[in-house]
C-alpha positions as CSV (number, residue, x, y, z in Angstrom):
1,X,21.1,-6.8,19.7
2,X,22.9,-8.6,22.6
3,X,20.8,-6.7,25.0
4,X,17.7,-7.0,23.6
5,X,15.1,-9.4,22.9
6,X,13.6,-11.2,19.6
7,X,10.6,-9.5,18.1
8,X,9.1,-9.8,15.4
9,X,12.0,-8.2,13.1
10,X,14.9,-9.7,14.6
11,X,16.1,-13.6,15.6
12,X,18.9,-15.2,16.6
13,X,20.4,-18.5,16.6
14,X,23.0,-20.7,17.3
15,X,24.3,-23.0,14.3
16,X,23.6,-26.9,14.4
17,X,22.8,-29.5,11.9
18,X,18.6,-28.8,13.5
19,X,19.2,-25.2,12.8
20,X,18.6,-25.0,9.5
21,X,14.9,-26.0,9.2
22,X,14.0,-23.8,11.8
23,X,16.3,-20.7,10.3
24,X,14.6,-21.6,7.0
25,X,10.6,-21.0,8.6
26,X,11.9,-17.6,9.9
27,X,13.3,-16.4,6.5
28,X,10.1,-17.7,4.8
29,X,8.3,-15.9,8.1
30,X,10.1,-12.7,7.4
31,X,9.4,-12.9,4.2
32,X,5.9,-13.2,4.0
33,X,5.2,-10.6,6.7
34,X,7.3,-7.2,7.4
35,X,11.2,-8.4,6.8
36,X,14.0,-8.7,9.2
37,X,17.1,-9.9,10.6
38,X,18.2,-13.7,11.2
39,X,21.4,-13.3,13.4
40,X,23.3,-17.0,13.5
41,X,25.8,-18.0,15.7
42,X,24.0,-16.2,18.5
43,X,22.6,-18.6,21.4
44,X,18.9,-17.3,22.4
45,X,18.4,-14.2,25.0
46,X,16.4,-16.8,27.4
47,X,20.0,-19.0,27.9
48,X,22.7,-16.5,27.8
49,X,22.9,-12.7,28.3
50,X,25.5,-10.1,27.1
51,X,29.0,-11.8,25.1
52,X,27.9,-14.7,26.6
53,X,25.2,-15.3,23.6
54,X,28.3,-15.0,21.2
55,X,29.2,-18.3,20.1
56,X,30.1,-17.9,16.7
57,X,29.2,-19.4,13.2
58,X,32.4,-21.9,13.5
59,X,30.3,-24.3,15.9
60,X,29.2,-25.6,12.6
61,X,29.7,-23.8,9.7
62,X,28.8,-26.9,7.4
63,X,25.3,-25.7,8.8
64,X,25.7,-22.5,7.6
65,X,26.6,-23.8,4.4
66,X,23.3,-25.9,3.7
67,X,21.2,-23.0,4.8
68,X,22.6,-20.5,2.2
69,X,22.3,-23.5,-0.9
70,X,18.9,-24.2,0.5
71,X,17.8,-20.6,0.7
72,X,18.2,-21.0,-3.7
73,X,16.2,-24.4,-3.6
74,X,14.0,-24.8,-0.8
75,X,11.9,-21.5,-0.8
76,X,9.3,-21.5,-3.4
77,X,9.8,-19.2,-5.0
78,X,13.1,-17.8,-3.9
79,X,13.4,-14.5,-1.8
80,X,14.6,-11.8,-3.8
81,X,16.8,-9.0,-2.3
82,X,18.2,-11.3,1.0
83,X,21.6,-10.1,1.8
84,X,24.0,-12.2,3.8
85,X,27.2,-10.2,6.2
86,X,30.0,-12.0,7.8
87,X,30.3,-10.0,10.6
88,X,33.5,-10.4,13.0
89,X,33.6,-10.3,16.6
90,X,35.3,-11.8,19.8
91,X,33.2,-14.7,21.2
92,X,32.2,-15.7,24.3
93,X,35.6,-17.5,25.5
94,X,37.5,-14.7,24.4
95,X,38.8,-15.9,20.7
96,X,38.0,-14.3,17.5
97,X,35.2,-15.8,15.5
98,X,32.2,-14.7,13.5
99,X,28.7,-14.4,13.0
100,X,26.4,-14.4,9.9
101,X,23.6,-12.2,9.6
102,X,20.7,-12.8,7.1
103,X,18.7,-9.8,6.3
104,X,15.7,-10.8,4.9
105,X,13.3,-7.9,2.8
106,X,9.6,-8.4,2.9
107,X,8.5,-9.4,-0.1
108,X,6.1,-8.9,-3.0
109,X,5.0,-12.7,-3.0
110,X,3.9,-15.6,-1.0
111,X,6.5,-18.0,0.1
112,X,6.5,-21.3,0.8
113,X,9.2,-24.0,2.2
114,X,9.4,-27.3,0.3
115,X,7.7,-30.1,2.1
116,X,7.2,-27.6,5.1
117,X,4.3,-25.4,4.3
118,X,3.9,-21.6,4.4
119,X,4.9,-19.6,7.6
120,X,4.4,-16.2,8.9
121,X,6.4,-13.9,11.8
122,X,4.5,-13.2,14.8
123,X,5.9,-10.7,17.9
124,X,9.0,-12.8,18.4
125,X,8.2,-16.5,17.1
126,X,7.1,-18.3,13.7
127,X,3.8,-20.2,13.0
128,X,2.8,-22.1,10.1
129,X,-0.4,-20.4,8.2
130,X,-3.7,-21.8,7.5
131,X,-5.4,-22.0,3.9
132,X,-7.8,-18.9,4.2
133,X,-4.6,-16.8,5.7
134,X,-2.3,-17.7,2.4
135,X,-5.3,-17.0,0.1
136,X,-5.6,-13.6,2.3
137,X,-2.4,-12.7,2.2
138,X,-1.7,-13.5,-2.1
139,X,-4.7,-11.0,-2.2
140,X,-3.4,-8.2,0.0
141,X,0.1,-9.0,-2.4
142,X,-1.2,-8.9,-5.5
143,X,-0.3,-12.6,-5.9
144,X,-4.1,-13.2,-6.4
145,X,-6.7,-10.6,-7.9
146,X,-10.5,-10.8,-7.3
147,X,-11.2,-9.7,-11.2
148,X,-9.7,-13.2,-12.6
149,X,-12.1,-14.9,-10.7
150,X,-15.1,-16.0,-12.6
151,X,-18.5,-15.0,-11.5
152,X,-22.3,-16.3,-11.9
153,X,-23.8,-13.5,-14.5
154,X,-25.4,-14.2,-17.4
155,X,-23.3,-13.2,-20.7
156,X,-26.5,-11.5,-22.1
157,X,-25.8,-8.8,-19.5
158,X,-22.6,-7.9,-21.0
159,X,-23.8,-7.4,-24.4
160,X,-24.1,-3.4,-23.4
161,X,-23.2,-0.2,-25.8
162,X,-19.8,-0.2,-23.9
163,X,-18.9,-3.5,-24.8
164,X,-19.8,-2.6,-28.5
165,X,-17.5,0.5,-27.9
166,X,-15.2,-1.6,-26.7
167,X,-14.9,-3.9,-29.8
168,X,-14.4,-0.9,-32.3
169,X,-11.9,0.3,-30.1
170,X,-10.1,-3.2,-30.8
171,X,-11.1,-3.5,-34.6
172,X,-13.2,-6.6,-34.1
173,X,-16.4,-7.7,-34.9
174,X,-19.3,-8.3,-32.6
175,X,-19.8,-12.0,-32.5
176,X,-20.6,-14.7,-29.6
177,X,-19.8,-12.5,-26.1
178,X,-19.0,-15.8,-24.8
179,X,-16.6,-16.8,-27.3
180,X,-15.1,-13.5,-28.0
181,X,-14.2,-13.0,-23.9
182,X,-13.2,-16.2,-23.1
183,X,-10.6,-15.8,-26.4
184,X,-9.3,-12.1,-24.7
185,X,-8.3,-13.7,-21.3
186,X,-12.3,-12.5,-19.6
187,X,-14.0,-15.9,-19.4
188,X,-13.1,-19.2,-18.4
189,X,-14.6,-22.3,-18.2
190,X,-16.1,-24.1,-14.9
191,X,-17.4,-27.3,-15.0
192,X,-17.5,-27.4,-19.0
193,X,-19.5,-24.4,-18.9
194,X,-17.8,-20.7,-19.7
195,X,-18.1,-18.1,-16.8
196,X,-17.1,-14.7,-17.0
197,X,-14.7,-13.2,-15.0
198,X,-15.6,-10.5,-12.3
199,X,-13.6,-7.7,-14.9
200,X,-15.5,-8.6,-17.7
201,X,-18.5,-8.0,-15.3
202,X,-17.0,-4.1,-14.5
203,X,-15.9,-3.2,-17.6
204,X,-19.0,-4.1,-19.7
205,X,-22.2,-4.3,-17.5
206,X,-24.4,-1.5,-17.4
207,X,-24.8,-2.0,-13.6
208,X,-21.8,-4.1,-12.3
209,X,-22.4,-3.2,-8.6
210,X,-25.4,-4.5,-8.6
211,X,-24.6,-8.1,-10.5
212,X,-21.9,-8.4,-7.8
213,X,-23.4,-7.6,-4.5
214,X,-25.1,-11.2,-4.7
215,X,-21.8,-12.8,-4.3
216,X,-20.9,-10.1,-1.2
217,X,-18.6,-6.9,-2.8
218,X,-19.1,-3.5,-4.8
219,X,-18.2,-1.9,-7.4
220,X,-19.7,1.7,-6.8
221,X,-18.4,5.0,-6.1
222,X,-20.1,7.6,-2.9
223,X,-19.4,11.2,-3.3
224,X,-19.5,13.2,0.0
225,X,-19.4,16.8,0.6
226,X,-19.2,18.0,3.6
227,X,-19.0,21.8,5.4
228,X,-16.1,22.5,7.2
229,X,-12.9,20.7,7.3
230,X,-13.8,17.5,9.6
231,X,-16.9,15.0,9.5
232,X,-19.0,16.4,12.1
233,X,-20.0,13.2,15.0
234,X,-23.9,14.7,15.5
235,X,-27.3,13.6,15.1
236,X,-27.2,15.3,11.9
237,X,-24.5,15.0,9.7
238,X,-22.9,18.2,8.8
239,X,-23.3,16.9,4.3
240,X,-23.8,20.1,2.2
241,X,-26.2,17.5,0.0
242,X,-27.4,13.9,0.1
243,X,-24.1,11.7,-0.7
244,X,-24.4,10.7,-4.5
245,X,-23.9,7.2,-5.7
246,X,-22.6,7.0,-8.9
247,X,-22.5,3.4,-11.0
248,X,-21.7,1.9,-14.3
249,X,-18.7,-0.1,-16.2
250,X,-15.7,1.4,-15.4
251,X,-14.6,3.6,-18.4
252,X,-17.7,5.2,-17.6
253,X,-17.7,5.3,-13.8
254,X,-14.4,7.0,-14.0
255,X,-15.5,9.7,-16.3
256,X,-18.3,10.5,-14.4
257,X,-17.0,10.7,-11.1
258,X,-14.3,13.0,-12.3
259,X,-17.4,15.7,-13.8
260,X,-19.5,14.9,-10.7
261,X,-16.1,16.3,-8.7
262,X,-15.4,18.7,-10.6
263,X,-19.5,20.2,-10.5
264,X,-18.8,20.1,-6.6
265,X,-15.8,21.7,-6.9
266,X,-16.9,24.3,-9.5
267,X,-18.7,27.4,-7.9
268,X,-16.1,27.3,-4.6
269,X,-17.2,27.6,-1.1
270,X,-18.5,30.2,1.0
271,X,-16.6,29.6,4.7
272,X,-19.6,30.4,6.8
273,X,-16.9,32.1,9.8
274,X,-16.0,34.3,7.6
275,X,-18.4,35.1,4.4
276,X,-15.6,34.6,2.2
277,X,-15.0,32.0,-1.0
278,X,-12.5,29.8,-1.1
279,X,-11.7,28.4,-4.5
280,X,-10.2,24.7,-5.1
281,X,-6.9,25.0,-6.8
282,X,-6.6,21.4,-7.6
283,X,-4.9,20.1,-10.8
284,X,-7.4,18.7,-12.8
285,X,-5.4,16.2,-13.9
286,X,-4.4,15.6,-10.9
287,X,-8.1,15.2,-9.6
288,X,-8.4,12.5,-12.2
289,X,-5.6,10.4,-11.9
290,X,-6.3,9.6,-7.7
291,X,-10.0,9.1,-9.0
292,X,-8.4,6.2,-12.2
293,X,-5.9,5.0,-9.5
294,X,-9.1,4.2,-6.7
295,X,-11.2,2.5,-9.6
296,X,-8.7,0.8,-11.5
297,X,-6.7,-0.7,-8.5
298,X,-8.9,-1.3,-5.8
299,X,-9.2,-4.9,-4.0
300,X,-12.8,-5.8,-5.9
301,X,-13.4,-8.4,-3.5
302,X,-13.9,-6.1,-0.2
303,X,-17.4,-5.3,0.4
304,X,-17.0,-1.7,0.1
305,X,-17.5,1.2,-2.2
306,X,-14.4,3.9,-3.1
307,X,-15.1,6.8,-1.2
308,X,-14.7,10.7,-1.9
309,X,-15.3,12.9,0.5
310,X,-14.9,16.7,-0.7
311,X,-14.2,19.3,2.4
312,X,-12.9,23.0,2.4
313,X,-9.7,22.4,2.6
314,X,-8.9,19.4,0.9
315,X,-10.2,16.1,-0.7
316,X,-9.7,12.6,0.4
317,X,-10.3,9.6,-2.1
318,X,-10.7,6.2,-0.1
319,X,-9.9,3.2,-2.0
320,X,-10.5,-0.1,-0.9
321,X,-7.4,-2.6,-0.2
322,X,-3.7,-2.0,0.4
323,X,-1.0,-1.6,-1.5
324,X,0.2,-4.0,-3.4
325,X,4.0,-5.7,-4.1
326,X,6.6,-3.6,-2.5
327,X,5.1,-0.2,-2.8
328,X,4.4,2.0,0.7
329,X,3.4,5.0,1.3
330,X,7.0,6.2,1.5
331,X,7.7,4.9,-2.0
332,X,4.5,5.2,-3.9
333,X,5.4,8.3,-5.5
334,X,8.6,6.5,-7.3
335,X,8.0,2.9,-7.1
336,X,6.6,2.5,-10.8
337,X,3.8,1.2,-11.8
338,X,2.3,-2.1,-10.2
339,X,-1.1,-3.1,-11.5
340,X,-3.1,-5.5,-8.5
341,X,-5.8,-5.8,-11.6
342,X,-3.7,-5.8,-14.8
343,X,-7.1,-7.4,-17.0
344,X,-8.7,-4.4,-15.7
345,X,-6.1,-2.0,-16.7
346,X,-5.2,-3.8,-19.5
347,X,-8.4,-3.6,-21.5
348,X,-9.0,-0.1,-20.9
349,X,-6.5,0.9,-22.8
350,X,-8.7,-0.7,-25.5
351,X,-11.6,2.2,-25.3
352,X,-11.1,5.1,-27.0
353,X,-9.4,8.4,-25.3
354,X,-8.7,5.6,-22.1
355,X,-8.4,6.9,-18.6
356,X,-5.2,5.0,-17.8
357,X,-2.7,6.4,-21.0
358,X,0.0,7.4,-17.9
359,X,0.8,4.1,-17.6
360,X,3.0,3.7,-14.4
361,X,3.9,7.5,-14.7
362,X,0.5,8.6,-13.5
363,X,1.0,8.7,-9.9
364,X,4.5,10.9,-10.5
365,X,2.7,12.9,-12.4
366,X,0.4,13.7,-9.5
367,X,3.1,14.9,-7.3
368,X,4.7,17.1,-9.9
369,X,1.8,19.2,-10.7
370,X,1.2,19.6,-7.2
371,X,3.8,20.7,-6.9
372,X,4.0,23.1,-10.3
373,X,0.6,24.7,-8.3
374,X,2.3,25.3,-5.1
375,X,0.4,22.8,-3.4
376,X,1.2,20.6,-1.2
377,X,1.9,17.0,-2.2
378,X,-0.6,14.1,-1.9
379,X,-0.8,12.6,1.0
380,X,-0.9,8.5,1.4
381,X,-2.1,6.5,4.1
382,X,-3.1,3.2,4.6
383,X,-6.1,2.2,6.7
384,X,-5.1,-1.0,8.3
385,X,-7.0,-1.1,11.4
386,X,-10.8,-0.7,9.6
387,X,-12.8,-3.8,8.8
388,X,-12.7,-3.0,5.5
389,X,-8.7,-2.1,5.0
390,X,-8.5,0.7,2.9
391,X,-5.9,3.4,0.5
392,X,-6.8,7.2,1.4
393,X,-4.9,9.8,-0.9
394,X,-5.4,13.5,0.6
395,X,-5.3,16.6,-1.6
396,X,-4.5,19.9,0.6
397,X,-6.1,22.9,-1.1
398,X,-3.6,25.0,0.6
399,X,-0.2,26.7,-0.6
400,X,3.1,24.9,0.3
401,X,5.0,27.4,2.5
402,X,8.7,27.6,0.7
403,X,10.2,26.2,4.1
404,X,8.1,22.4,3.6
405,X,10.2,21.8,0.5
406,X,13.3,22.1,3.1
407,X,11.6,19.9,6.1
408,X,10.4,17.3,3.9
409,X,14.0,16.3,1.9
410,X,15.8,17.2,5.6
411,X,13.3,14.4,7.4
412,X,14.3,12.5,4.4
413,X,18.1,12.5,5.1
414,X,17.7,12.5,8.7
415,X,15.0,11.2,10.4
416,X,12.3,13.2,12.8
417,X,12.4,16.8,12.9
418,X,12.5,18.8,16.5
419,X,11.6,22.3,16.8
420,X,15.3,23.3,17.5
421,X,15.9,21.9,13.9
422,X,13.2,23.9,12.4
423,X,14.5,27.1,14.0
424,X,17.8,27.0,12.4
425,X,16.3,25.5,8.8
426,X,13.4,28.4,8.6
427,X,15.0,30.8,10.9
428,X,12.1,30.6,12.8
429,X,11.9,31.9,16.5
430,X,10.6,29.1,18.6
431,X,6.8,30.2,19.6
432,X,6.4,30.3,15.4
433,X,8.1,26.8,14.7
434,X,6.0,25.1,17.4
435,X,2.4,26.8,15.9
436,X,4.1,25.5,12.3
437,X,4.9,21.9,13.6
438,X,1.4,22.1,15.0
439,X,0.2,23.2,11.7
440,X,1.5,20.5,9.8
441,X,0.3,17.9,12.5
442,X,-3.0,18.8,11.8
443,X,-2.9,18.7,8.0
444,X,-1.8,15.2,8.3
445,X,2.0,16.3,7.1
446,X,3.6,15.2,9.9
447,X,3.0,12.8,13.3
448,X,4.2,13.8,16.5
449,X,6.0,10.8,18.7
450,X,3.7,8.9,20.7
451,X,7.0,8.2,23.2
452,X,8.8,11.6,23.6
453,X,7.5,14.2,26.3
454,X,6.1,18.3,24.7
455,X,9.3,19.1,26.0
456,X,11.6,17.4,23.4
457,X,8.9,16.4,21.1
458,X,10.0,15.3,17.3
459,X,7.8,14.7,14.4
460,X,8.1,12.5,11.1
461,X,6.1,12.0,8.2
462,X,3.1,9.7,8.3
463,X,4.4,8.1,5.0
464,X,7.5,6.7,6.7
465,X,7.8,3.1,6.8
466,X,10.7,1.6,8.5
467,X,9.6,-1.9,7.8
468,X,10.7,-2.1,4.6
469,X,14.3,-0.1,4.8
470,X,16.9,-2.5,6.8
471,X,17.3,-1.5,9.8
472,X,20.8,-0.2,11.3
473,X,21.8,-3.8,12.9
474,X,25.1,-3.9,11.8
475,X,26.2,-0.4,12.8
């Protein structure tokens, strides 16, 4: 720490009554973007180098003080999970003092200081965010969901057989469509007048992509299949068909997506290097679930459709919008269930024989038949760097070797995995650990480190996320 600079994880600061407005915007800061550490009683890297930075929390610890009450009273709302350390240490003029270090966990909501606005962490300093960047970011949280918005279609459009399906799934009688959704949480009025809301639009509409492309998203599903294992960059596209668009109100959609997959997936492949069939091995249930998770919990107001694209070795489903609250990549498979469109989720439930009955166990679920099969587990990824950010959850159609189960909890417990390490786990001779670290590299198991040198190369998986674990500052 004393060496080193402040980034965008880490801050320091000495204690004065001025301090704690300032410390306050970089907990909010933290907060609101990728977490980190707030290190007071520590003068800044551009005034003092080495022990000389260390001048201790006693320079004013009455300022410490009101910066921990006001941490409770000041942050709206308050930021769960922040952990405070009273860490000793010999100061600058040789006596013994202390410093306090905040560490502050990125959070699920939007944060705001009282009477001083809304701030977010950039590579080593704070700045105060606009209006359209808070309403951006309560979306990407899940603070904000585009299907409680209310939307300019006509209630006679909703008035479909699904909506009638719908009612004798709930035991009530059809009556006024404007009445009935505005009492069940889907309507709401605007200027006097009763609009529905964009999920009453997708669950009842006989074409809801289509009623909501005039206001500038989807609602659609594209199926691609492709030959071979990679999307060919030619003049012409190496599709085994003409991609299919498939539309409708959800509980529909999702139903027959699911049947269109499985029809593709049906008769197997012939691999055209080698005349043989290859036949997909996926879980059904399994197919289903990634296909329920990418309608249901999408980001419905990105202009973009969920993808599937079906290749011989595996399947990718592309949903758009990140993850939402606190769950990663790293944690999705145990974080619980966390619903970025609960209306949506909600009133399926409603229909009969609903898509959605796991209820927060569905993505669990997912990895355990996977794993039941001998498959490999599904793979998450976020898209963050696409116009259009996006979820993508791979399914290998390939048998899990008995040596991953061993990699993948010993990356767990220790971090990046060299091929020395693999030796002595696998009892592997080096040429065959390297082809297998390879392997995995290019079924998207495991990254190779951009920094180290092919000579003493490590790999981790692509689902690790430091942000979110606290960093080893105090060690």
């Amino acid at each position: 720490m004393l060496s080193g600079h402040e980034s965008i994880r880490l801050e320091t600061k000495r204690v004065s009554g001025k301090m704690v407005g300032k410390a306050l915007e970089t907990v909010c800061a933290f907060a609101n973007t990728t977490g980190g550490w707030l290190v007071l009683g520590v003068e800044d890297p551009s005034k003092a180098r080495g022990p000389q930075r260390l001048y201790g929390v006693e320079e004013n610890q009455e300022a410490v003080d009101e910066l921990i009450r006001k941490l409770g009273t000041h942050l709206l709302p308050a930021v769960d999970g922040t952990q405070i350390f009273r860490v000793p240490c010999t100061l600058r003029d040789g006596s013994q003092g202390s410093l306090v270090a905040l560490h502050v966990p990125a959070s699920d909501k939007v944060h705001s200081i009282l009477d001083d606005g809304t701030w977010t962490r950039g590579q080593a300093s704070n700045r105060e965010m606009s209006a359209s960047e808070i309403t951006e970011l309560s979306y990407r949280r899940g603070v904000r969901s585009a299907e409680s918005e209310p939307v300019d279609v006509d209630f006679d459009l909703l008035v479909t057989d699904t909506w009638r399906l719908y009612l004798r799934g709930r035991g009530l009688a059809p009556t006024g469509i404007a009445d009935q959704l505005y009492r069940i949480g889907l309507a709401k009025k605007v200027g006097g007048e009763l609009r529905p809301l964009r999920a009453a639009v997708l669950l009842f509409a006989d074409h809801p992509g289509a009623l909501l492309a005039a206001g500038g998203t989807r609602a659609d599903v594209r199926v691609f299949h492709y030959r071979g294992n990679m999307i060919a960059n030619e003049e012409v596209p190496n599709l085994r068909k003409p991609p299919k668009t498939l539309s409708g109100p959800l509980y529909h959609l999702i139903s027959q997506t699911h049947a269109h997959v499985l029809d593709e997936l049906a008769g197997g492949l012939t691999l055209a290097a080698s005349g043989f069939r290859t036949i997909h091995r996926y879980p059904e249930r399994v197919i289903k679930e990634a296909l329920t998770n990418a309608v249901i919990h999408r980001d419905y107001r990105l202009n973009r459709e969920i993808e599937v694209r079906i290749f011989d070795n595996r399947i990718e489903v592309l949903s758009p919008g990140l993850f939402p609250g606190r769950i990663t990549p790293a944690t999705v498979h145990r974080a619980g269930s966390f619903a970025r469109n609960p209306l949506i989720a909600t009133n399926l439930r409603e229909f009969p024989e609903p898509p959605n009955v796991d209820a927060g166990e569905g993505v669990r679920m997912m990895f355990s038949l996977m794993r039941a099969g001998n498959l490999y587990p599904p793979q998450y990824r976020e898209l963050r760097e696409q116009a259009q950010e996006a979820i993508i959850v791979t399914l290998l159609n390939e048998e899990r070797p008995p040596v991953w189960e061993q990699v993948s909890d010993w990356i767990d417990r220790n971090g990046p995995i060299a091929n020395g390490d693999l030796c002595r786990i696998a009892n592997l001779d080096t040429l065959k650990a390297s082809k297998q670290l390879r392997r995995w590299v290019e079924q998207g198991l495991l990254v190779a480190d951009p920094n180290r040198g092919k000579r003493n190369m490590v790999y981790s998986k692509p689902t690790g996320d430091a942000t979110n674990g606290r960093p080893d500052l105090l060690s």
